[in-house]
C-alpha positions, 0 to 999 in steps of 0.5 A: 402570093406572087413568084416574083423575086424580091430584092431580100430574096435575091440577096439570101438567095446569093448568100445561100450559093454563097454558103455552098460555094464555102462548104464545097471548097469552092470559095473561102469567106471572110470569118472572125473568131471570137475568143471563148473566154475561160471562167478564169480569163474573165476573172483574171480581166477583171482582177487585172482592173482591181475592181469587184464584180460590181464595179467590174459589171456597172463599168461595162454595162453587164449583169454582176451577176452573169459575171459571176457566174461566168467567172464560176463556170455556171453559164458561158457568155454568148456571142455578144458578151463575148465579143465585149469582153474582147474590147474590154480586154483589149481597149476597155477605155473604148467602152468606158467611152462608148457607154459614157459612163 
């Protein structure tokens, strides 16, 4: 074991303060909030794009049936999936790009 600092342990060490300095007012950190999509804002992207839910999950490279249930208020996307179906929504030819397919 050595006590030396190492360069991963300054840096989390910093963004620890960091995190404090937040939490105390101190200072503001930059943040994005992503959508939490409603089970019929999903539906209605994919509505809106006239496809199935198959056609809808092949396109974007998702799970029909996470999509499903999604659009049936089963589960809630994660964070990733979140963040994709606000491209989607936004730039869905992006993705088609992104993906190649």
């Amino acid at each position: 074991m050595t006590t030396e600092r190492t360069p991963l342990g300054r840096e989390i060490e910093t963004a620890l303060g960091e995190v404090l300095a937040h939490v105390r007012g101190e200072i503001d950190l930059p943040c994005r909030i992503v959508d939490d999509p409603t089970a019929e804002r999903i539906r209605a992207l994919r509505d809106g794009m006239k496809l199935s839910r198959k056609k809808f999950a092949e396109r974007f490279g998702l799970d029909v049936r996470a999509v499903q249930d999604w659009e049936q208020g089963r589960r809630v996307p994660d964070r990733a999936a979140r963040v994709l179906l606000t491209v989607i929504d936004r730039e869905p030819e992006a993705v088609v790009r992104a993906l190649g397919t």
